[in-house]
C-alpha positions as CSV (number, residue, x, y, z in Angstrom):
1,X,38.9,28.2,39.8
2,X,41.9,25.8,40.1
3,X,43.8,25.2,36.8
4,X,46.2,22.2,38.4
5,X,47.0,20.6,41.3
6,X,48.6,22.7,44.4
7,X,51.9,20.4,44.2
8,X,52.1,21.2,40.4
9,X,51.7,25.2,41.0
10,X,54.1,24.8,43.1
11,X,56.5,23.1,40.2
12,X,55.7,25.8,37.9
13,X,56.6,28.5,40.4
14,X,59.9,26.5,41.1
15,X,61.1,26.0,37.3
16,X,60.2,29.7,36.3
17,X,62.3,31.0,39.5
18,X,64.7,28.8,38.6
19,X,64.4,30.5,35.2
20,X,64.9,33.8,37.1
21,X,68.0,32.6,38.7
22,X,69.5,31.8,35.1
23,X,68.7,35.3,34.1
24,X,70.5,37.2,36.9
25,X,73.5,34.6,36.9
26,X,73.8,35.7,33.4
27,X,73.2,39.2,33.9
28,X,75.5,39.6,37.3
29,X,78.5,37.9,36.2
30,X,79.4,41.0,34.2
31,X,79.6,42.9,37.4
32,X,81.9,40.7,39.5
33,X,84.3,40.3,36.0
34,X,84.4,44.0,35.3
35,X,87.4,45.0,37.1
36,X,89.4,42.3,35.2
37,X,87.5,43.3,32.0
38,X,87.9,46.9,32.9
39,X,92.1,46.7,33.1
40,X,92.4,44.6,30.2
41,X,90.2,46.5,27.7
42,X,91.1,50.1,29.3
43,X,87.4,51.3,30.3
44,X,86.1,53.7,32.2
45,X,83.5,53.3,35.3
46,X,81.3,54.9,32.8
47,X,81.5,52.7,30.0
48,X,81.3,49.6,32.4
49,X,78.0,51.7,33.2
50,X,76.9,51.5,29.8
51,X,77.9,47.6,29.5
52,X,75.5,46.6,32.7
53,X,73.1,49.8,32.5
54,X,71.7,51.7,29.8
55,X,72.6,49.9,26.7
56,X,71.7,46.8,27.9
57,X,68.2,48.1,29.0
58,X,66.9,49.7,26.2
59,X,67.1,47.0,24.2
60,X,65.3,44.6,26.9
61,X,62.7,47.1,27.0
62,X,62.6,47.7,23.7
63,X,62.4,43.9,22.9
64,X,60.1,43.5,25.7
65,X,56.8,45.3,25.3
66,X,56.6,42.8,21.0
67,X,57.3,40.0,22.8
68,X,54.9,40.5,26.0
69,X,52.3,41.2,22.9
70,X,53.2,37.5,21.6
71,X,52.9,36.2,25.2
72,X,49.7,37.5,25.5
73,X,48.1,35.8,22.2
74,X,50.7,32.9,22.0
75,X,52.1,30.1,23.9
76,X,54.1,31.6,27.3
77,X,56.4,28.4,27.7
78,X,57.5,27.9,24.8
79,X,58.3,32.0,24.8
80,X,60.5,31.5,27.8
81,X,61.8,28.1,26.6
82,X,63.4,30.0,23.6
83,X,64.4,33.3,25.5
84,X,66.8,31.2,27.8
85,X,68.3,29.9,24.4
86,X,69.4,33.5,23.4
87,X,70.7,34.9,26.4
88,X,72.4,31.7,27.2
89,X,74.0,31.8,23.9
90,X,74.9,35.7,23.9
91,X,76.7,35.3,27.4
92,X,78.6,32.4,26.3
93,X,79.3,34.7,23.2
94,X,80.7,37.6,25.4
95,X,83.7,35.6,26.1
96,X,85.1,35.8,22.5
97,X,85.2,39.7,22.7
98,X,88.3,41.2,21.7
99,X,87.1,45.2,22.5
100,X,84.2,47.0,24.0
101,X,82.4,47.5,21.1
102,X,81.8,43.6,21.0
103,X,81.6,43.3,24.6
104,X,78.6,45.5,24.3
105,X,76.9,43.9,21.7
106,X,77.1,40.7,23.0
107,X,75.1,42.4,26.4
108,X,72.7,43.6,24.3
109,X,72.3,40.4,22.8
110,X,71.8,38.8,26.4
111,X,68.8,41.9,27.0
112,X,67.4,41.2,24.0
113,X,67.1,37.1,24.9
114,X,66.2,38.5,28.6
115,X,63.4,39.9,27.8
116,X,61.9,37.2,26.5
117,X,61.7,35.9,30.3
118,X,59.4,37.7,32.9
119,X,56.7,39.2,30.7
120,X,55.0,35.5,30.3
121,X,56.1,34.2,33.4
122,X,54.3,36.8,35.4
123,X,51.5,36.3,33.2
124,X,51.8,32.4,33.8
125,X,51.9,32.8,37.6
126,X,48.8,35.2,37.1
127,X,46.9,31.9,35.8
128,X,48.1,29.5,38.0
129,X,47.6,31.6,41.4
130,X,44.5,33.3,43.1
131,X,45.2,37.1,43.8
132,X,45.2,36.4,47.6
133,X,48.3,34.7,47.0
134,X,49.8,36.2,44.3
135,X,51.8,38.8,46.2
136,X,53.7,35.8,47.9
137,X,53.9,34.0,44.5
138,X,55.3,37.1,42.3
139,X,57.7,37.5,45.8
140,X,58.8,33.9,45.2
141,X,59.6,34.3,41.6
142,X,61.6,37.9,42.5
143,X,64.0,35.9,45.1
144,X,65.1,34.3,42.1
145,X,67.0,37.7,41.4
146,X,68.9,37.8,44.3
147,X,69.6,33.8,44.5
148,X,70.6,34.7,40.9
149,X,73.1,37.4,41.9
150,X,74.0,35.2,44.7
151,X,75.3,32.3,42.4
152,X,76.6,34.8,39.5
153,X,79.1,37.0,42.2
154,X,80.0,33.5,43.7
155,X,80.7,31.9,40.9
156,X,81.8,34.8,38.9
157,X,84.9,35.4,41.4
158,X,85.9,31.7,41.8
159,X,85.8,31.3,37.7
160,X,87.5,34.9,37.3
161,X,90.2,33.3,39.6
162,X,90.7,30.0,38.3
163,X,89.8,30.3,34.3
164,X,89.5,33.9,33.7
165,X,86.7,36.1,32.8
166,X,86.4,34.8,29.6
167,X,85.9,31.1,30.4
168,X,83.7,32.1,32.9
169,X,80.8,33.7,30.9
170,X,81.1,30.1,28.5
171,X,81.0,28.4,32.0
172,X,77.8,29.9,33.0
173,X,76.2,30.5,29.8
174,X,76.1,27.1,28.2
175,X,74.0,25.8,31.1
176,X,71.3,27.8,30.1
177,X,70.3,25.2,27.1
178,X,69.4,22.4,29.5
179,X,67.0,24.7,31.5
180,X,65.5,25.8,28.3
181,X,64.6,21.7,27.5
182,X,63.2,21.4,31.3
183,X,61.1,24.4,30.5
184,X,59.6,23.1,27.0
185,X,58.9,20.3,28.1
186,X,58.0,19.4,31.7
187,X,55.6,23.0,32.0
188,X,52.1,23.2,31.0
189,X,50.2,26.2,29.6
190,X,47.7,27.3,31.6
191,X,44.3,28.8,30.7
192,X,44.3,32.8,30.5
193,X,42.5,33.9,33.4
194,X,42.6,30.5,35.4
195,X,42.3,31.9,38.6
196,X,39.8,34.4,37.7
197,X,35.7,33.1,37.6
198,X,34.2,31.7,34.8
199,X,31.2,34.5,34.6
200,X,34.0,37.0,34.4
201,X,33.4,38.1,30.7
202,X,36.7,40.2,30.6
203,X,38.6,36.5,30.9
204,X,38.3,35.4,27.2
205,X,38.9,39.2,25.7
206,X,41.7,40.2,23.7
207,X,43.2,43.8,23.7
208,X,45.4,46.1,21.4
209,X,48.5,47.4,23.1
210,X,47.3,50.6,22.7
211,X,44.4,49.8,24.2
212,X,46.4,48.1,27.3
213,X,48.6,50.8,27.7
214,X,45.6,53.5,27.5
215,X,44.2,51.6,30.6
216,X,46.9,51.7,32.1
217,X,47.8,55.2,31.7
218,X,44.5,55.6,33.4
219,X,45.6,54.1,36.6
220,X,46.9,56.6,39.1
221,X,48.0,53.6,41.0
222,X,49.8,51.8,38.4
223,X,51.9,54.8,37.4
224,X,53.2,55.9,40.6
225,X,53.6,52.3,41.7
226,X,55.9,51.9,38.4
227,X,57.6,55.3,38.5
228,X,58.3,54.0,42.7
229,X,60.0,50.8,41.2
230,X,61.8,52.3,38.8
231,X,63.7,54.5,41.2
232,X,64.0,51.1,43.9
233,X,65.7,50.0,40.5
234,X,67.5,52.7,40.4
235,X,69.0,52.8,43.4
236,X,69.4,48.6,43.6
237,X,71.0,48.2,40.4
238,X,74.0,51.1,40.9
239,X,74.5,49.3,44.4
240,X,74.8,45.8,42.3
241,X,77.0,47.5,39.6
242,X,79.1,49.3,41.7
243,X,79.4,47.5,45.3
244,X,81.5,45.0,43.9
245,X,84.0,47.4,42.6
246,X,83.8,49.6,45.8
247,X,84.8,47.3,47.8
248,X,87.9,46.3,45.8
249,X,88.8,49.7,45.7
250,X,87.9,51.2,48.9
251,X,88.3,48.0,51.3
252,X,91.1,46.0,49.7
253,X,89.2,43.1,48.8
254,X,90.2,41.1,45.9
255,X,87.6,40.0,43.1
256,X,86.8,36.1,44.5
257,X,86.4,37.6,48.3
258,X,83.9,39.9,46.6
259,X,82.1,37.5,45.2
260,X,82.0,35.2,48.2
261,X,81.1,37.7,51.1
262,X,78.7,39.7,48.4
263,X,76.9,36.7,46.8
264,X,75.8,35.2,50.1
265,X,75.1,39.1,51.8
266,X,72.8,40.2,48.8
267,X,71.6,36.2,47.9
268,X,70.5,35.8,51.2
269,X,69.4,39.1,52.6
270,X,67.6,39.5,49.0
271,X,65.4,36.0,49.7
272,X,64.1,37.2,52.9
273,X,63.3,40.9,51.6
274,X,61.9,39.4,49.1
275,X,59.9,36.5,50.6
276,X,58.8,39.4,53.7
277,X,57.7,42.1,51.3
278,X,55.3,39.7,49.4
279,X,53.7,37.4,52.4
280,X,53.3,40.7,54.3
281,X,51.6,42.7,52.0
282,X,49.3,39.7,51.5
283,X,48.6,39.5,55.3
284,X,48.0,42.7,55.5
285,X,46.5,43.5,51.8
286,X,43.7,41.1,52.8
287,X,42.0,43.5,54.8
288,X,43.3,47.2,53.0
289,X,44.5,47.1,49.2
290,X,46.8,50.2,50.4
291,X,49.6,47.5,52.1
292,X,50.6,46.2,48.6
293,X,52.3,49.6,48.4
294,X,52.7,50.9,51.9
295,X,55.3,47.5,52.6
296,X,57.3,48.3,49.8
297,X,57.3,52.4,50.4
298,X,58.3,51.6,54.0
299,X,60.6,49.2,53.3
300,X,63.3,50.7,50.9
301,X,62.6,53.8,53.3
302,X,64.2,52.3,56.3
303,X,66.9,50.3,54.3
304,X,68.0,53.8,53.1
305,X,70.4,54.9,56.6
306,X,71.8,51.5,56.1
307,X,72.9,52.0,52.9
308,X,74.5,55.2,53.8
309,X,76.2,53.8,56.4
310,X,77.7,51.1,54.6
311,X,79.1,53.4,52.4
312,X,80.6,55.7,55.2
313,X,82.1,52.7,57.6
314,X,85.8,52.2,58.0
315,X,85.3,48.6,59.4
316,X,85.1,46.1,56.5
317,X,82.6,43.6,58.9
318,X,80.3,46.8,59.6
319,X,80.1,47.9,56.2
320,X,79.0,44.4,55.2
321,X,76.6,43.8,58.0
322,X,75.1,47.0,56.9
323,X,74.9,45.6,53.4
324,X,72.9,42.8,54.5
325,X,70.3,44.7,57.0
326,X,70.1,47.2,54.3
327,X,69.6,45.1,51.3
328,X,66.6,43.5,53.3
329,X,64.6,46.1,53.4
330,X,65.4,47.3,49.5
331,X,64.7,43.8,48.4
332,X,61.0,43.9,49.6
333,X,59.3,46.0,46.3
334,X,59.3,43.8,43.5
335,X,56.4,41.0,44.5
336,X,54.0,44.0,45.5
337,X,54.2,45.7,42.8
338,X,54.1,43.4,39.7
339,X,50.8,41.5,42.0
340,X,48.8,44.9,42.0
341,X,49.6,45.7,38.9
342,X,48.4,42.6,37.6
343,X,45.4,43.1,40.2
344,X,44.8,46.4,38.3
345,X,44.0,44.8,34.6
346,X,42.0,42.1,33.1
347,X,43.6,38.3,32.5
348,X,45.0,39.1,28.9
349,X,46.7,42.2,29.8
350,X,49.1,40.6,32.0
351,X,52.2,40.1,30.3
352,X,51.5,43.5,28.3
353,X,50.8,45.2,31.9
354,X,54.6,43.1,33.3
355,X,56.5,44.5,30.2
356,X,55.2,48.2,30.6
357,X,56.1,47.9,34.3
358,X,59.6,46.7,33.5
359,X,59.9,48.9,30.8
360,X,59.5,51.5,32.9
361,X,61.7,49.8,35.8
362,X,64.3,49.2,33.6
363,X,64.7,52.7,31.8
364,X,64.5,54.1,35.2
365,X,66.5,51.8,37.2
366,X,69.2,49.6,35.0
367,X,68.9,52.5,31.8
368,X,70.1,55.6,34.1
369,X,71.2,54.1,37.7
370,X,74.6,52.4,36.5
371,X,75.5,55.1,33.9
372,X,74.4,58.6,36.3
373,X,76.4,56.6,39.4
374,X,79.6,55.9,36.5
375,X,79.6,59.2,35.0
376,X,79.3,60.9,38.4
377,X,82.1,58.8,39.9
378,X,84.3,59.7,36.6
379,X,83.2,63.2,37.1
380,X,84.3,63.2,40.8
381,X,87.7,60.8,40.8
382,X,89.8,63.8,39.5
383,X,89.3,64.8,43.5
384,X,88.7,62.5,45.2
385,X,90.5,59.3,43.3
386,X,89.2,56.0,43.7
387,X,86.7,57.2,46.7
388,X,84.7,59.0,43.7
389,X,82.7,56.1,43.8
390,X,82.0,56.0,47.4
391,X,80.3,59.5,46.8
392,X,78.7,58.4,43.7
393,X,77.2,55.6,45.3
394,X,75.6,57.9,48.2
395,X,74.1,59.9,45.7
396,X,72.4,57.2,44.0
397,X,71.2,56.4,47.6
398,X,69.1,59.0,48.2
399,X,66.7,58.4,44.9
400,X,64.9,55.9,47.3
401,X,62.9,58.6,49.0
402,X,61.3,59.5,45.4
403,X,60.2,56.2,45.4
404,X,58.4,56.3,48.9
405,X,56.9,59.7,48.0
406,X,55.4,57.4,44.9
407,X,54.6,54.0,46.7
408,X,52.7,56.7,49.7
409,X,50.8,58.2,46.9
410,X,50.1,55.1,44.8
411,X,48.4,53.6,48.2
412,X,46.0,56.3,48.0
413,X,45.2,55.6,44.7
414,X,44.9,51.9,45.2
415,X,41.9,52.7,48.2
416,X,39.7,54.6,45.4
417,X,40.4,52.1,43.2
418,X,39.4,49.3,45.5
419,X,36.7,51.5,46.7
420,X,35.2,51.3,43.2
421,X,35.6,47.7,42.7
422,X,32.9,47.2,45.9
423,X,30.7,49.9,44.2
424,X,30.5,48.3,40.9
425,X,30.1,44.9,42.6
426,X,27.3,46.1,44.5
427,X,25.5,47.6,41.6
428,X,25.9,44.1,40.0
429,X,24.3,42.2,42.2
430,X,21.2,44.7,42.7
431,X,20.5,44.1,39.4
């Protein structure tokens, strides 16, 4: 049943992808500053790794799967309302460092905060939309990761340029407070289970996270559709970390040009992977279950000679426009994936079921991608010198075809699954 008007869904949707877009702005600013940050405190490509990879996703994980608990027994805005606080707060903060170790506890601080932001939003959207249109909904809420990256590599270079890196994580930081108000006080908490029917006696039911996670272990499809994001992630967040830096190296281009031709190539080529991987495997999920996964293995699959080629082309315009045609088809995964596995569990497992999912995302994708792709460009520069990365960046390439091995086998999954939904809904209506 409804649980608000259509145009007020469609607020909700709005403010907590605009929360999403805080989050990556945020997040992303560190990559377009670390070649500034990297010559001034001396690091290496694989402590920059560390900074935007590994040690800032195990403590979001980490942080994630108490607070996803909370989210689903507590109240979800207010969750969200104070998670923009801390990460706002702890990017602002990262201007003040004075070394790495600071620098990196500052990023951790910002994880920590982070997590604190998708977990009960999924679970909100969950309430608010019907699963027929949930893949497009959760698809709506991901473009907020590349509009996100789009304003945090745009911004991010203009700032670095005209105030320096410093000013510009206090620039984009303190913002963040004034969202957190909006979100307090102008969103609703919906019902738990809102759009799923009242005689469904699952809707009301609480369950331990080891009970969650036990169910969820149990889902063939849910753990090769997680493992297949995770190395999506994988792939998409050494691109993000080390595109930027790349292209300074490799092509010339100075830290603002960066951030103006990449914010508006991944920004807008993200949005309409994003957007065409959720509406599409609605159409098509409609009729077989197996398209939730099928769009999202196919996708990344094609965008993978794209990729190559961007990282092989001597032409600065080519390589770019590969970027962007590339970039489409790797942005398409995220919807999909987070609407069947909410599809998979009852109401009050959501946010639990969204924090196991991007625990296992995260450890897979942001925990190894930037740091394997760092240590393997430091591990090849003595050769190769600052085309290490160009190498390194291929290799991280490839991982993709793991994930449409997974997404392939997690379709198959899905149809018995789905098979024994009808069976068990047939059996209830003979009796």
């Amino acid at each position: 049943m409804d649980t608000a008007t259509r145009s007020y869904r469609r607020y909700v949707l709005f403010i907590l992808t605009l929360v999403y877009v805080f989050n990556f702005v945020d997040r992303q600013i560190l990559v377009i500053l670390q070649e500034p940050i990297k010559a001034e405190l001396g690091l290496s490509d694989t402590q920059l790794g560390l900074l935007t990879g590994f040690a800032f996703a195990i403590f979001y994980v980490i942080i994630g799967i108490p607070i996803a608990r909370w989210a689903d027994v507590g109240n979800r805005r207010n969750i969200v309302s104070l998670a923009i606080v801390v990460w706002s707060g702890m990017t602002a903060i990262s201007g003040l460092a004075q070394n790495y170790v600071q620098l990196l506890l500052a990023r951790i601080g910002v994880g920590v905060g982070e997590a604190g932001a998708s977990p009960p939003s999924h679970s909100m959207i969950s309430d608010y939309y019907a699963p027929e249109e949930r893949g497009a909904a959760m698809s709506i809420y991901s473009m907020g990761l590349y509009i996100g990256i789009l304003v945090g590599l745009l911004l991010g270079g203009w700032l670095s340029d005209k105030i320096g890196w410093r000013m510009a994580f206090f620039a984009v930081g303190l913002p963040g407070i004034l969202m957190a108000v909006v979100v307090r006080y102008t969103l609703k908490e919906p019902p738990r289970g809102g759009t799923t029917m009242v005689s469904d006696p699952n809707v009301g039911e609480r369950y331990t996270f080891k009970e969650t996670l036990s169910y969820l272990w149990g889902s063939v499809a849910f753990r090769n559709a997680s493992l297949a994001a995770g190395f999506c992630a994988f792939a998409g967040y050494s691109s993000l970390t080390f595109t930027p830096s790349f292209l300074i190296r490799s092509h010339g281009m100075s830290v603002s040009e960066v951030g103006l031709a990449l914010g508006l190539i991944i920004g807008i080529s993200g949005v309409i992977g994003a957007l065409s991987g959720g509406f599409l495997a609605d159409k098509f999920g409609k009729k077989d279950m197996r398209w939730y996964m099928w769009v999202p293995g196919i996708g990344v699959f094609i965008g993978l000679p794209f990729s190559l080629l961007a990282l092989n082309l001597e032409s600065l315009n080519a390589t770019l426009a590969c970027i962007f045609i590339g970039n489409i088809f790797m942005s398409c995964y995220l919807g999909p994936t987070v609407a069947i596995a909410h599809h998979l569990v009852k109401p009050s497992m959501r946010a639990t079921t969204s924090a196991i999912l991007y625990f296992i995302l995260n450890i897979v994708g942001l925990g190894c991608g930037p740091v394997v792709t760092g240590m393997v460009s430091d591990y090849l520069a003595p050769e190769f010198g600052v085309e290490s990365l160009r190498y390194a960046l291929m290799f991280s390439s490839f991982v993709v075809l793991i994930a449409t091995a997974q997404y392939l086998r997690s379709g198959s999954a899905l149809a018995k699954h789905s098979d024994e939904e009808r069976s068990e809904g047939t059996e209830e209506v003979t009796a």
